[in-house]
C-alpha positions in Angstrom: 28.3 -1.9 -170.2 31.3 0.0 -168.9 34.5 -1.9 -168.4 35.1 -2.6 -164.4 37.8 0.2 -164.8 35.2 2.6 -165.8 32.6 1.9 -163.6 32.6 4.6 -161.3 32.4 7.4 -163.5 28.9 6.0 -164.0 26.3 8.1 -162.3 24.2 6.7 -159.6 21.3 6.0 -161.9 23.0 4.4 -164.6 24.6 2.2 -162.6 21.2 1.4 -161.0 20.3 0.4 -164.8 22.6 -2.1 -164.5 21.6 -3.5 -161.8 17.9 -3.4 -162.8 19.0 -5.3 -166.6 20.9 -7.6 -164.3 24.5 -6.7 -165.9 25.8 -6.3 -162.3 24.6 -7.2 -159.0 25.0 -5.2 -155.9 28.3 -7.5 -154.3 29.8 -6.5 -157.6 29.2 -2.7 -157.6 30.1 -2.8 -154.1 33.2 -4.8 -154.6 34.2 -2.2 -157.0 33.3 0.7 -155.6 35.3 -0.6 -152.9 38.6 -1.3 -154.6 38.7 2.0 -155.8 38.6 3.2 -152.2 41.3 1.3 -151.3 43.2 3.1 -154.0 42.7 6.4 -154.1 42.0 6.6 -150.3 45.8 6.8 -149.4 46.2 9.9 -151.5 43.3 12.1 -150.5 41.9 10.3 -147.0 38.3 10.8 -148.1 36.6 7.8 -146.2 37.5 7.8 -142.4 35.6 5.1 -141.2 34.7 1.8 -143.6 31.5 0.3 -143.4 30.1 -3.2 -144.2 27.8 -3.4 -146.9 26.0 -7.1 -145.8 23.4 -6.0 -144.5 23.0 -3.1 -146.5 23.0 -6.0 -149.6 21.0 -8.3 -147.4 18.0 -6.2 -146.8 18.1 -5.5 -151.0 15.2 -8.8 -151.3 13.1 -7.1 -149.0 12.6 -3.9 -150.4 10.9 -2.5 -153.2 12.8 -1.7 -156.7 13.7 2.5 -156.5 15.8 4.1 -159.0 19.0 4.1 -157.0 18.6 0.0 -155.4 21.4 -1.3 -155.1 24.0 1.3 -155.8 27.0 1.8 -153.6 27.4 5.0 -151.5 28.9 7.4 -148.7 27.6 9.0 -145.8 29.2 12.1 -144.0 30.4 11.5 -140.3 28.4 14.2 -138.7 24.5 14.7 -137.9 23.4 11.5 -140.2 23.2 8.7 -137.4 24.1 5.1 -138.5 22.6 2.8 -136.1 25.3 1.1 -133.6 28.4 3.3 -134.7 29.4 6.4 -133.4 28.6 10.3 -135.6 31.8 11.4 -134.3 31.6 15.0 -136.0 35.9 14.8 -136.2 35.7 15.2 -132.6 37.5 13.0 -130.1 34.6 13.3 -127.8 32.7 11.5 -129.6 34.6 8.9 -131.5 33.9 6.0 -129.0 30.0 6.6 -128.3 28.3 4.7 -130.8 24.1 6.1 -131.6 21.4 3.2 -131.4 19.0 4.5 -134.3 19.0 5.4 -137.5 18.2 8.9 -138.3 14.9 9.3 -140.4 17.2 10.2 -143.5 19.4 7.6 -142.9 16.5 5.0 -142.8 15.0 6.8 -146.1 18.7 5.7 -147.6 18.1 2.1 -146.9 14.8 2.3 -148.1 15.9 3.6 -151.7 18.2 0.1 -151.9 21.7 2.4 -151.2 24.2 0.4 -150.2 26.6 2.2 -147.6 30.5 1.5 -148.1 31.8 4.1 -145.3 31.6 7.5 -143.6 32.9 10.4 -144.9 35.7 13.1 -143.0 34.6 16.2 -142.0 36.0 19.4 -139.5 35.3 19.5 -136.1 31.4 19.8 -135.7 31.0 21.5 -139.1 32.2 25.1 -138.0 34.9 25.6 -141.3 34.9 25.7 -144.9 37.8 23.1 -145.0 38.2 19.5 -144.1 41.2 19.3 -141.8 40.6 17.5 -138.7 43.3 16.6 -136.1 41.0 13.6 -134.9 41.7 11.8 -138.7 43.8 14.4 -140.8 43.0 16.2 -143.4 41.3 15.4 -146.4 43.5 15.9 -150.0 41.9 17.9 -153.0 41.7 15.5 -155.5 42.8 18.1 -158.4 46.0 19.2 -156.3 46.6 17.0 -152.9 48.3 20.4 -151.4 45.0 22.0 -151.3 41.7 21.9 -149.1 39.1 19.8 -150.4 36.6 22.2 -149.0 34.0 21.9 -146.0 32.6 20.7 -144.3 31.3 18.0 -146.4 35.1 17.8 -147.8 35.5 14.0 -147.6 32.2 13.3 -149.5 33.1 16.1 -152.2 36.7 14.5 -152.6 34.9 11.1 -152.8 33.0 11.6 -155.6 35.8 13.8 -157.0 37.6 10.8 -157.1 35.6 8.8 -158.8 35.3 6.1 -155.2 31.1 6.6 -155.1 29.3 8.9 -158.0 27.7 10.3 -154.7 27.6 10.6 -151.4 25.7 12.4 -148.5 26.5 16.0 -147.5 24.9 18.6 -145.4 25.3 22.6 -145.4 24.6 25.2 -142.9 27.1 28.1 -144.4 27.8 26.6 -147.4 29.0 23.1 -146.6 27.8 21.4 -149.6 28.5 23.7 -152.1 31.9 24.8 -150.7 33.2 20.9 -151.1 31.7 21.2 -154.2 33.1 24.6 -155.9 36.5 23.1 -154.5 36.6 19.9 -155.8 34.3 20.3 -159.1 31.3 18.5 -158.6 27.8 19.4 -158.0 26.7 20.2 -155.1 22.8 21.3 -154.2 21.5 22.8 -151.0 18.1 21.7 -151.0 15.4 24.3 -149.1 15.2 24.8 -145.2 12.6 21.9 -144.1 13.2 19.9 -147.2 14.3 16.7 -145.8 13.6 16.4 -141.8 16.3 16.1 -139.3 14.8 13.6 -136.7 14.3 12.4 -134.5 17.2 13.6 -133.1 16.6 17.1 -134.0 14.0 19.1 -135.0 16.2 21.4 -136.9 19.3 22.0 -138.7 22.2 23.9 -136.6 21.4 27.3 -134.9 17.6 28.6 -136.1 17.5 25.6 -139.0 20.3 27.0 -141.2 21.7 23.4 -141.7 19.8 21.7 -144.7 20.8 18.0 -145.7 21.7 16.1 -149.0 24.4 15.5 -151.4 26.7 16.0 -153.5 26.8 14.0 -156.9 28.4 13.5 -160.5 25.4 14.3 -162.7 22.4 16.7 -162.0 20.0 13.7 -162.2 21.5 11.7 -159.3 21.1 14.4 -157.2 17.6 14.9 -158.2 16.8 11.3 -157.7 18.2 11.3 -154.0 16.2 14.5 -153.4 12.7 12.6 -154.5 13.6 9.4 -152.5 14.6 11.9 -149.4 12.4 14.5 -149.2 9.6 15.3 -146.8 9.5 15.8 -143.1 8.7 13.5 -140.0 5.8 14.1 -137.3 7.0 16.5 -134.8 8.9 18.5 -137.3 8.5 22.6 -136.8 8.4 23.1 -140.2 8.1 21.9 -143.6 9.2 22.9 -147.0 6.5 23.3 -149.6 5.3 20.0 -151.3 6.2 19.7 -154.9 3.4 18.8 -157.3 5.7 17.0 -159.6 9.1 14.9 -158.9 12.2 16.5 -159.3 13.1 14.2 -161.9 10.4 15.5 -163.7 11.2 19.0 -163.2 14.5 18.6 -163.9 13.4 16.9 -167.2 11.0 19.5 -168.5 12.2 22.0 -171.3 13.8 25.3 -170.1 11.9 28.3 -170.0 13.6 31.5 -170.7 14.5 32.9 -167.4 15.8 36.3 -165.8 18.7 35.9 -164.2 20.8 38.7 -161.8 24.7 38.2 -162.0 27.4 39.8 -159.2 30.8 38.9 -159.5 32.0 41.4 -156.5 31.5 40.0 -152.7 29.0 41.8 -150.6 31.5 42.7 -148.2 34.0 44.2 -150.2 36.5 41.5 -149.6 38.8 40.4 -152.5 37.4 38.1 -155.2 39.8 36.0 -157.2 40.1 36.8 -161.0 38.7 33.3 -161.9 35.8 33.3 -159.9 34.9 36.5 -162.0 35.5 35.0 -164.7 33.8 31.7 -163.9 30.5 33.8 -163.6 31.2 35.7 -166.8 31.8 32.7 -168.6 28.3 31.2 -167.2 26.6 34.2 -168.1 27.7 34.3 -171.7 26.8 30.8 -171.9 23.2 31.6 -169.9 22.8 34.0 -172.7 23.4 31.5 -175.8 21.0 29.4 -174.3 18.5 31.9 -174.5 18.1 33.5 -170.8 18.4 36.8 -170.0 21.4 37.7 -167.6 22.2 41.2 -166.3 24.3 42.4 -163.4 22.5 43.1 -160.0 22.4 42.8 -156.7 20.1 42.6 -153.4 20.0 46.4 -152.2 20.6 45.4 -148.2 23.5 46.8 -145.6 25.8 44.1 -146.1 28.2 45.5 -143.4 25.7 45.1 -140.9 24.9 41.6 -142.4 28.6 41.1 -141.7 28.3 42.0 -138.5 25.6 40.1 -136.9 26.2 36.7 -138.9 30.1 37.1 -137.5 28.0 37.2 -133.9 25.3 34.6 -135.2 28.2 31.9 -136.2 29.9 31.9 -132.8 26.3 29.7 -131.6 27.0 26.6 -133.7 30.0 25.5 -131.6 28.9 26.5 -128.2 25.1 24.9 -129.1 27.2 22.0 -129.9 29.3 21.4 -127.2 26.7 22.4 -124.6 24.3 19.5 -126.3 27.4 16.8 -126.3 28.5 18.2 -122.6 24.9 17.6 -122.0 23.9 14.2 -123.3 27.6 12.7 -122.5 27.9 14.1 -119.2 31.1 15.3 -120.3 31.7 17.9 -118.0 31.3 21.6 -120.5 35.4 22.9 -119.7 36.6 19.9 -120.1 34.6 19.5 -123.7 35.6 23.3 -124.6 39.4 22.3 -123.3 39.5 19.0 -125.5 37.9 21.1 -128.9 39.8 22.2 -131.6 41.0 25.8 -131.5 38.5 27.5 -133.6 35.5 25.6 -131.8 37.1 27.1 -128.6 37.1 30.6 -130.3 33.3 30.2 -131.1 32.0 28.7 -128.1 34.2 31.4 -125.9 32.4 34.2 -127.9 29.1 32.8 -128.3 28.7 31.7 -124.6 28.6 35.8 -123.8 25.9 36.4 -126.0 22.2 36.7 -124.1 19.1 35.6 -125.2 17.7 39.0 -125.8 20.5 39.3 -128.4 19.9 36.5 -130.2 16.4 36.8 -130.3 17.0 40.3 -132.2 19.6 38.6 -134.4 17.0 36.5 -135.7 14.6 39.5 -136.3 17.3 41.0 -138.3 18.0 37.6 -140.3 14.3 37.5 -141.1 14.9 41.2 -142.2 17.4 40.2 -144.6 15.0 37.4 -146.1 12.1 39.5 -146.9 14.3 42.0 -148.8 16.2 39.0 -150.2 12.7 37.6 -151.6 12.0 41.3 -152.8 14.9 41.0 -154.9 13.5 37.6 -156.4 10.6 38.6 -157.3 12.0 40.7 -160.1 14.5 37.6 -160.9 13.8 34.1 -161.5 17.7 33.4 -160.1 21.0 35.2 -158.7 24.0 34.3 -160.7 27.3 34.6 -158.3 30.8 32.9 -157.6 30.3 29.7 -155.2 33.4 30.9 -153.1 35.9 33.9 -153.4 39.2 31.4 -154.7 39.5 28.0 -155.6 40.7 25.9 -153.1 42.9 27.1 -150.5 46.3 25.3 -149.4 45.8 23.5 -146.5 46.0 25.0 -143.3 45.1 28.6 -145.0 42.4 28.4 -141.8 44.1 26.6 -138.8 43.2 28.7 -136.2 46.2 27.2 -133.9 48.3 29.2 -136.3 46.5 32.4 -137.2 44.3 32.9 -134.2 40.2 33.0 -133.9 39.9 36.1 -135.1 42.4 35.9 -138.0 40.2 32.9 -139.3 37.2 34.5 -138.9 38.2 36.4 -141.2 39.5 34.1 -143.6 36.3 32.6 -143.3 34.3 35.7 -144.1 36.4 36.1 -147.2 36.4 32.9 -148.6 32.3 32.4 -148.0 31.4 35.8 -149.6 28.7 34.3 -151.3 27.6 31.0 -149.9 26.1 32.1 -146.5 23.2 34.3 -147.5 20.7 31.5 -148.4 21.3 29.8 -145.4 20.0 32.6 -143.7 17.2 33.2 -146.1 16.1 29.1 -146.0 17.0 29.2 -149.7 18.0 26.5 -152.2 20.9 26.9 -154.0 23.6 24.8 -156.5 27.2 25.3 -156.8 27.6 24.0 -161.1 31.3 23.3 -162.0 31.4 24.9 -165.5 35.3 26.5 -165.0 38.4 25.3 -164.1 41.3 27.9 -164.1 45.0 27.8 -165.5 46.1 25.9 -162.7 43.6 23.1 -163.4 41.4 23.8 -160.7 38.1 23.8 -160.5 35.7 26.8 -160.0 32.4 26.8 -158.8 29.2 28.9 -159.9 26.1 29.3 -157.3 22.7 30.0 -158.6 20.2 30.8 -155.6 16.8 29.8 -156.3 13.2 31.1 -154.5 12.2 28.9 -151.7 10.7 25.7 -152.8 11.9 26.3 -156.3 15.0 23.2 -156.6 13.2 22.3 -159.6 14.1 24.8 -161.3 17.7 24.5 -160.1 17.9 21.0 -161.2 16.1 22.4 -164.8 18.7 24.9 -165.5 21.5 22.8 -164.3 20.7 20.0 -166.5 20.6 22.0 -169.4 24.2 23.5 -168.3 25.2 20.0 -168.0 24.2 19.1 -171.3 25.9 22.3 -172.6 29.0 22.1 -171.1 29.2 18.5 -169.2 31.8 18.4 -166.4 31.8 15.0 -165.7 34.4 14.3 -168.8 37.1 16.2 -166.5 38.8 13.9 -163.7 41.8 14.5 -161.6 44.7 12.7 -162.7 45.0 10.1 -160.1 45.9 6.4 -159.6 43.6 3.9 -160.7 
């Protein structure tokens, strides 16, 4: 058994094991878990809002044995409701309104014996690839506490950076799980559109269901095991991903077939790409090709300037959706939300409130467009090989908008999620793998994009990356 110091560089399932051989019980894990927290917490502000685990380890007689009971755990503070305190989304607005429910995925967490320690810091409603609310502060990179951790699942990425949980709940509608992820150097899978339900609070993820939920994990198999434990939609749902015949477990498990994989290194839109991202893909291609696939360098043939163009248009709805629901449901009145926002969400919601109906509808036509050429492209290629982001981890405040305007961080934006966006749009799954770290000793994120339905064999090949080259020896130098 590891030594109480090592403990939480155990995976989620190993550490179940223990609890299953009776080497640990849950107070102990939790206690642990916990300690570290209030360690490393300081230093990166990961965990915004602590959480008693009683009940959590009350309810543990009562349910059946899964292959994560009884294993501690984080949840992000925005869509994932946690019955009787608030899902404040970083946003003052919301930060004293607590929810009275569960949400369905949140109920499916206590089912699987998880036992919740604390919620997670995100931006303001989920808009930016960073995590550096004014509502809690921002959230440290683990790997170099000047940096972003990423967004907009930064404080669960940082988390299990850090060694506090092995993992901990994320959700992604532009790239928010792998961009945490890629920054922090941990693994981070975005999981199908329809895969695991949003309700009953929503029927779908963000603006036309680009926002997906799950994690982001240590090992390959935790996040496999939290996808089979997770999965499946609700009554009422419009839409469902397709049903697996096997668990993902099992998929991940099988033997790897040789597979065909397209490789860019360049972003779509002609914006710069940093010279270790290029050479984070390189690197995963030579080692894709010892391991017996075949790589070679290709992209989707599609007007990315035009793709450019609309999604700039397209994003601008997620923060006036959002504050016209919270205006709505609070009674807040809507200016006086907008007024309160951060400066970015004001940007969005002052750009998105002039777009019609008519426009939008034809956005969506175009975005459907883009997914039947983008399955086109798939059908000659098992995966696409490409950087997670553009540059490892920003400095903090590379996107405050108070500072550089809407417009300049749009662009910033833009830049830095060259890669990331495209199978939101497309309902994709995808994985950001942390095979590179650059001279600085930071890490570097690779994204493979998958088929629809096809996570299996995302959690396949990353396993056998994994095994190849495994990550989870490399930790942050921090205080323990």
């Amino acid at each position: 058994m590891p030594s109480s110091n090592n403990l939480m560089e155990t995976d989620l399932v190993g550490l179940a094991a223990l609890v299953a051989a009776k080497d640990l019980t849950p107070s102990e894990l939790a206690e642990t878990a916990q300690a570290r927290i209030d360690v490393v917490n300081p230093i990166i502000n990961a965990v915004i809002r602590p959480i008693d685990p009683a009940q959590d380890l009350a309810n543990l007689a009562d349910l059946s044995a899964t292959p994560l009971s009884g294993v501690p755990f984080l949840i992000k503070d925005l869509t994932i409701n946690y019955a009787g305190l608030p899902t404040s989304a970083a946003s003052p607005l919301l930060i004293d309104k607590p929810v009275p429910h569960d949400s369905e995925l949140m109920a499916r967490y206590r089912k699987s014996g998880l036992i919740t320690l604390g919620k997670t810091n995100t931006c303001e409603f989920g808009t930016l690839g960073t995590t550096e609310p004014k509502l809690f502060g921002p959230t440290r990179n683990p790997w170099d506490t000047r940096r972003s951790s990423g967004g907009s699942s930064g404080g669960s990425a940082a988390a299990v950076a850090a060694r506090m949980v092995p993992a901990a709940h994320a959700n992604d509608g532009a790239g928010s799980i792998r961009i945490p992820a890629s920054c922090c150097g941990v693994f981070g899978l975005k999981p199908s559109k329809g895969r695991i339900t949003h309700g009953p609070d929503f029927g779908e993820g963000s603006v036309a269901g680009i926002g997906v939920e799950h994690a982001v994990t240590l090992s390959v198999r935790d996040s496999a095991a939290l996808l089979d434990l997770t999965a499946g939609g609700m009554p009422g749902d419009p839409y469902y991903a397709p049903v697996q015949r096997s668990s993902f477990t099992e998929q991940m498990r099988r033997r790897p077939r040789a597979l065909r994989i397209a490789c860019a290194d360049a972003s779509m839109f002609g914006t710069s790409v940093d010279p270790s991202c290029k050479e984070a893909v390189h690197e995963a291609a030579r080692l894709l090709e010892d391991l017996g696939h075949q790589v070679e360098f290709n992209a989707p043939d599609f007007s990315f300037a035009e793709y450019e163009e609309v999604y700039r248009r397209f994003w601008t709805l997620t923060a006036t959706r959002t504050l016209s629901l919270l205006s709505e449901r609070t009674g807040i009145a809507i200016d006086s939300a907008v007024e309160r926002s951060e400066p970015f969400n004001r940007y969005l919601f002052e750009k998105g409130i002039r777009i019609t109906a008519a426009q939008y509808l034809k956005d969506i036509v175009f975005f459907n467009g883009f997914a039947r050429r983008i399955a086109e492209f798939h059908s000659r290629y098992d995966l696409w090989l490409t950087p997670t982001l553009a540059s490892p981890a920003p400095l903090l405040g590379h996107f405050d908008a108070g500072v550089h305007g809407g417009d300049g961080v749009m662009d910033r934006f833009i830049e830095f999620l060259a890669f990331t966006t495209f199978a939101n749009m497309t309902g994709q799954p995808a994985m950001s793998v942390p095979l590179h770290w650059n001279a600085e000793d930071l890490p570097v994120g690779t994204q493979f994009t998958a088929r629809y339905g096809e996570e299996g064999l995302l959690f396949n090949l990353a396993r056998q990356l994994e095994e190849a080259r495994p990550w989870a020896d490399r930790k942050p130098d921090l205080k323990s």
